[in-house]
Backbone bond lengths (Angstrom), bond angles and torsions (degrees), N, CA, C in turn:
res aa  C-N    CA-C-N  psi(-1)  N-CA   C-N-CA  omega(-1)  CA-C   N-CA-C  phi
1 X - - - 1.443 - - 1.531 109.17 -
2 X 1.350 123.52 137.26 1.339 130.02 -165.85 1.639 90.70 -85.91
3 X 1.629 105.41 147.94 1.802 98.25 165.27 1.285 97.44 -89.21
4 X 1.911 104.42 171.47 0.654 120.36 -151.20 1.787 108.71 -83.32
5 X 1.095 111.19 -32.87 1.662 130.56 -176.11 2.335 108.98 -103.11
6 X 0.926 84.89 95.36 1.639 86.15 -179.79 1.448 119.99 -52.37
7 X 1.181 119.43 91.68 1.787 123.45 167.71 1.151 106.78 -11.97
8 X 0.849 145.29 -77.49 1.286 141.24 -165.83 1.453 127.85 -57.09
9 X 1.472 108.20 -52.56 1.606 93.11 155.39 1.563 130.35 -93.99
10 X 1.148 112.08 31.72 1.281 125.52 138.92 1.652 114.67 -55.30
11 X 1.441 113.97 -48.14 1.705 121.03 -174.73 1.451 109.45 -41.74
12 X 0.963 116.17 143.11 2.000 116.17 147.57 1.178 86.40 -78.86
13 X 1.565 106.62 150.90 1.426 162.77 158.60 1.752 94.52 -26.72
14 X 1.604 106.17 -58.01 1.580 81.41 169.25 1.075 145.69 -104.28
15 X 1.251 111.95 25.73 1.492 127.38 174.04 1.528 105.10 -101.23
16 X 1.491 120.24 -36.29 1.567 125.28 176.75 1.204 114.07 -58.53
17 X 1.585 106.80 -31.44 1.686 95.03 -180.00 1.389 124.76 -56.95
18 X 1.508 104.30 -60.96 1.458 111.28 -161.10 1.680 99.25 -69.50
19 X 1.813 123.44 -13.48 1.357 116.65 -174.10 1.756 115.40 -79.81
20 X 1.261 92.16 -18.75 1.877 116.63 -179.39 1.711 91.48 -69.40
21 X 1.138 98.92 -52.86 2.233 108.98 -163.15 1.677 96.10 -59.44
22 X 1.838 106.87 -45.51 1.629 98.64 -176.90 1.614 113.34 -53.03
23 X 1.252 102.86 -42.56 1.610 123.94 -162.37 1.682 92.85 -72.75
24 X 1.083 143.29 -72.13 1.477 122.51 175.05 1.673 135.34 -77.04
25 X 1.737 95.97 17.50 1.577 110.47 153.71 1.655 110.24 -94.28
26 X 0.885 106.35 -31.75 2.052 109.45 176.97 1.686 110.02 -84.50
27 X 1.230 105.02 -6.28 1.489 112.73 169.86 1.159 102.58 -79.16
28 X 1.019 127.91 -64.88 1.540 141.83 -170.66 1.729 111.10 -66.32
29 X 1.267 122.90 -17.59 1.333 116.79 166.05 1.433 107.61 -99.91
30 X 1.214 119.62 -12.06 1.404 140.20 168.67 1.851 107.49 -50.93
31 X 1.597 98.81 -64.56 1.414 105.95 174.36 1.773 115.47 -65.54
32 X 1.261 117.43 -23.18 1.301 132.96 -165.64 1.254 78.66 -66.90
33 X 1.674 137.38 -79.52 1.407 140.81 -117.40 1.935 76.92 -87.70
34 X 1.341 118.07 -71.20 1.410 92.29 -178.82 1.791 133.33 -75.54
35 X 0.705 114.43 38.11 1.529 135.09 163.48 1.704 97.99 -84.13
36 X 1.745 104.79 -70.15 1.404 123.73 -163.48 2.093 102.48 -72.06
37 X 1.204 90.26 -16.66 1.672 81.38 -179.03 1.766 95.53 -79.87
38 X 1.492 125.71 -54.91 1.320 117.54 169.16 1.119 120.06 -28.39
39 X 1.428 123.33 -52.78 1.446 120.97 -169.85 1.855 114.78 -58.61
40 X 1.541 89.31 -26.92 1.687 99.13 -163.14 1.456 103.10 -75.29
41 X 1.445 123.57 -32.91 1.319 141.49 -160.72 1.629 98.83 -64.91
42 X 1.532 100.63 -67.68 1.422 99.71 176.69 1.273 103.01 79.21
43 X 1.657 115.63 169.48 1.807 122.64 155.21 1.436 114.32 -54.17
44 X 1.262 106.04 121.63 1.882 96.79 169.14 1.341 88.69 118.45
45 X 1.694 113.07 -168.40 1.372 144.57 -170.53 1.599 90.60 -115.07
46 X 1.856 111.50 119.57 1.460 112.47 176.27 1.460 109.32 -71.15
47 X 1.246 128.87 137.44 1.603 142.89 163.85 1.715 107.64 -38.28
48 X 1.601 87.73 84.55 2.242 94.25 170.18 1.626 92.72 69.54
49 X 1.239 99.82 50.55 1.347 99.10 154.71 1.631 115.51 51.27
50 X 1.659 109.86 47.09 2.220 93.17 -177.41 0.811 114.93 -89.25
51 X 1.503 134.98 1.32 1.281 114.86 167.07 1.634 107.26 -95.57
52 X 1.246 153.56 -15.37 1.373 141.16 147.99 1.171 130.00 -2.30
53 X 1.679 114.61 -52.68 1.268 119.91 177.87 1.437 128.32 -66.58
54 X 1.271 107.99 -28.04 1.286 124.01 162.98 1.182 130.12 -74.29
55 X 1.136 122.01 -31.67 1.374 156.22 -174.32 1.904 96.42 -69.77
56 X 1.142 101.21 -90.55 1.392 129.98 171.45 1.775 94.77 -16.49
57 X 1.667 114.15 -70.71 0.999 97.06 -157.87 1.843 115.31 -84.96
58 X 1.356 115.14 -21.99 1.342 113.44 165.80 1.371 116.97 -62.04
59 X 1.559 119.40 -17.72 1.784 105.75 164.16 1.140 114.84 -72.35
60 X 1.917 116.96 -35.76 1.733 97.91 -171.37 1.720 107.52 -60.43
61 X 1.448 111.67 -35.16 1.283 89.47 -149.62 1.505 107.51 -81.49
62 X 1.497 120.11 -13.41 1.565 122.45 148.65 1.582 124.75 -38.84
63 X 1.541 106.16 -42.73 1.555 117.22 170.36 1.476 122.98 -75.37
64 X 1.427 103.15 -32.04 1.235 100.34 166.74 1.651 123.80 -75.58
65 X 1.322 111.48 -41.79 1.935 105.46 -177.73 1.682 82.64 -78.01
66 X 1.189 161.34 -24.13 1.608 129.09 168.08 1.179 114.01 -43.35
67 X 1.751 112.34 -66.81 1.187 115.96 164.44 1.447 115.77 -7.77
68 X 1.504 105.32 -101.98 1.698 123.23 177.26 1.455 97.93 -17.45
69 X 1.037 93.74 -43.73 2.184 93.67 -160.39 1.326 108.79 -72.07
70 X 1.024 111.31 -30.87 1.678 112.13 -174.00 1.804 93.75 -88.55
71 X 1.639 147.37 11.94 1.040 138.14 177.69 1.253 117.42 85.99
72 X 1.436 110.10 17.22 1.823 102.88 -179.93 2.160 100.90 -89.33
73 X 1.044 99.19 161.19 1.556 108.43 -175.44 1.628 100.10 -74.24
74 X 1.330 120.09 147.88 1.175 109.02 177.55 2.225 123.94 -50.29
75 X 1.340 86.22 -44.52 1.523 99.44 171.93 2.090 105.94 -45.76
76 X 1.124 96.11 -71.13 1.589 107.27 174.99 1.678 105.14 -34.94
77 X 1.283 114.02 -61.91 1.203 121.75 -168.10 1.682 109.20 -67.54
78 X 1.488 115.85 -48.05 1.469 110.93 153.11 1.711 115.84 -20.70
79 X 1.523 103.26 -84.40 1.376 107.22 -175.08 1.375 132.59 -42.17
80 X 1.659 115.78 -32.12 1.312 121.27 -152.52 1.861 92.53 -93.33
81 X 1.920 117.29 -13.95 1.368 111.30 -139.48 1.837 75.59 -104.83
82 X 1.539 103.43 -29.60 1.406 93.94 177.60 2.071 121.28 -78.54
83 X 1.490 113.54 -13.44 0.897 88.20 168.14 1.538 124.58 -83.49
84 X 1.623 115.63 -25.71 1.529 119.37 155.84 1.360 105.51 -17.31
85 X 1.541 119.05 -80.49 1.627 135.39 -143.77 1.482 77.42 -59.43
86 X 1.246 138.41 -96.87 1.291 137.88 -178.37 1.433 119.14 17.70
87 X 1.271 103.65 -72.22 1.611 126.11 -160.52 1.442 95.88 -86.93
88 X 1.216 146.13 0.98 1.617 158.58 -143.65 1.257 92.57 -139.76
89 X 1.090 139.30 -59.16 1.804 141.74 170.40 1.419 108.60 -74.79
90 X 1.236 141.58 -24.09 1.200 129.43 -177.98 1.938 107.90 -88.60
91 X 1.767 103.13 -27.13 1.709 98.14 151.22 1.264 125.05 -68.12
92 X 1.465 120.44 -43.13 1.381 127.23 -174.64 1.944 94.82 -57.79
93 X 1.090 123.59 -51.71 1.882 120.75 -178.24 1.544 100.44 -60.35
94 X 1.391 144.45 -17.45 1.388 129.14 173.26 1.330 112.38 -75.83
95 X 1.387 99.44 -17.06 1.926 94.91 -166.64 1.727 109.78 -73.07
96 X 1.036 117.82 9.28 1.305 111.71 177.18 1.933 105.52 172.38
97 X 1.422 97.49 165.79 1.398 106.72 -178.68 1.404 123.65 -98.76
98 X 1.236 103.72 -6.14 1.627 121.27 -158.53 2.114 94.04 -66.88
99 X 1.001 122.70 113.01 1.218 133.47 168.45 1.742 103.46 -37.27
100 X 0.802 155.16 -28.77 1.760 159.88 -136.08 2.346 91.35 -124.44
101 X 1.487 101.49 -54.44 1.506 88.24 168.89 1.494 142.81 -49.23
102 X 1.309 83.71 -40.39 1.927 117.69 171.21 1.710 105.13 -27.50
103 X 1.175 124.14 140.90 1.042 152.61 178.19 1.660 129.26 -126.28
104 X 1.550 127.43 100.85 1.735 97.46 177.24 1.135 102.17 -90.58
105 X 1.345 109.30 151.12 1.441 153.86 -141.91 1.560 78.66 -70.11
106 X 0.852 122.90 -90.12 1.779 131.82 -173.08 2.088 92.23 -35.01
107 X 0.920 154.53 12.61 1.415 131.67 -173.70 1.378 126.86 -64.16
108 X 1.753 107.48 -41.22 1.594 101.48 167.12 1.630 123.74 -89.49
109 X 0.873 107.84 2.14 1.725 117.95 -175.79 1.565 106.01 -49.10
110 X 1.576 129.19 -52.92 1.509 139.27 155.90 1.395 102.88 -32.67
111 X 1.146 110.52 -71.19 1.229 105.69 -165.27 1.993 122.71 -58.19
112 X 1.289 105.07 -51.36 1.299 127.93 160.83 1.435 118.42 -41.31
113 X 1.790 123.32 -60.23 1.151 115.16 -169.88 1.788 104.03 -73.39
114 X 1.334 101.46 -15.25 1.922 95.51 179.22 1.563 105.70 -68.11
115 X 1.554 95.56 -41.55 2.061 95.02 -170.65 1.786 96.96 -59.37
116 X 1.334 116.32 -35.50 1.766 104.97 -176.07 0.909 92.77 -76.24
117 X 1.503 135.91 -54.60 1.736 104.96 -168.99 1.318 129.61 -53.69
118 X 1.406 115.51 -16.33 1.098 114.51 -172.78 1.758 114.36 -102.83
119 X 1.458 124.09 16.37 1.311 150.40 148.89 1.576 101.43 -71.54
120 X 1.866 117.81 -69.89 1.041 92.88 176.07 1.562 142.78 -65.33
121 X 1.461 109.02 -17.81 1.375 98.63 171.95 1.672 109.10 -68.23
122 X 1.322 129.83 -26.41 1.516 109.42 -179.40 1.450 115.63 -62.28
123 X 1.666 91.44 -40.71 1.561 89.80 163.37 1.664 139.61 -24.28
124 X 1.616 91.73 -63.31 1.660 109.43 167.31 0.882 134.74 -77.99
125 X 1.490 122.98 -27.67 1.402 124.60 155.47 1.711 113.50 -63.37
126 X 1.527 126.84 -22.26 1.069 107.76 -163.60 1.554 90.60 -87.21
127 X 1.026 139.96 -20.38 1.825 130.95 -172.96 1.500 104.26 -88.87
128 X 0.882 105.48 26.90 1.697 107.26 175.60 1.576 94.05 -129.04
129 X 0.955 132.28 -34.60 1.570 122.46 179.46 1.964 112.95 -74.48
């Protein structure tokens, strides 16, 4: 269910800017990580799964600016992008038995909660300028 008031234009004008610039700089490393997970994949089945990691983490942060985009609060969007990854790694661990494919369930969460923290600091830096 969409809320009712969109996060984002909630912002003043100068806090939206630099939060728009974060949001199409994590896009763009977004495409980077799956660009580079393609490459890893290759023809065939990659050796223990190497492109996953890449993979894994260029979807959250696709799931996460949807989130944002569709008006969820970054916090909201945190939660909802980490239970995805969750449920996204716990399919990726059925696809096989091989100990080396394996994934824990928590794997992009590090990675993920740094890309939000680092939304909220623009956040805070931007109400100080």
């Amino acid at each position: 269910m969409l809320p009712s008031v969109n996060w984002l234009s909630t912002l003043p004008e100068p806090i939206r800017g630099p939060v728009l610039a974060w949001m199409r700089d994590t896009r763009a490393h977004a495409q980077t990580l799956s660009q580079t997970a393609s490459k890893l994949s290759g023809p065939g089945i990659p050796v223990g799964a190497a492109h996953f990691d890449e993979f894994i983490r260029g979807e959250v942060l696709h799931q996460y600016l949807g989130q944002l985009g569709r008006g969820k609060t970054p916090e909201e969007a945190l939660q909802e992008t980490l239970k995805w990854a969750h449920e996204a790694v716990k399919l990726h661990n059925q696809k096989s038995k091989d100990i080396s494919w394996k994934r824990s369930i928590e794997t992009a969460d590090p990675f993920l909660i740094g890309k939000h923290k680092s939304l909220l600091l623009v956040l805070e830096v931007s109400q100080w300028n």
